[in-house]
C-alpha angles and dihedrals in degrees: 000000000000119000121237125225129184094219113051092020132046120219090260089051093247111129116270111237081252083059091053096042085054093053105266120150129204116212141159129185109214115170106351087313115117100195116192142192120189137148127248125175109317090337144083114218124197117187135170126212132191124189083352095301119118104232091163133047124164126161130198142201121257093257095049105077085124085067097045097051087052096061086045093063102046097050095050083056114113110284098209 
């Protein structure tokens, strides 16, 4: 069982902002597509790959980790 920590995890698992800023990165694989959210500089990237080709690549603002988050989410639903 993993252990939680409230400052590198939130309650739901995702990575708190502290976690991005240190250089964490979130990531899933779902059929064949591997989704990502990391920080870089003063922005937050989320990119989708399949079959280790980026087919998505959205950046957003410092202050908008809620977005991010968002598109993360969506993209690592179910694509049946």
């Amino acid at each position: 069982m993993a252990t939680y920590n409230p400052l590198f995890n939130n309650e739901d698992g995702s990575i708190t902002e502290y976690s991005f800023r240190c250089g964490y990165v979130q990531n899933k694989e779902l059929d064949g597509l591997k989704t990502e959210l990391y920080h870089e500089g003063c922005v937050y990237h989320v990119r989708q790959f399949k079959d280790n080709v980026r087919i998505l690549w959205e950046t957003f603002e410092d202050d908008e980790l809620d977005k991010a988050r968002t598109l993360y989410s969506q993209l690592g639903q179910n694509h049946e």
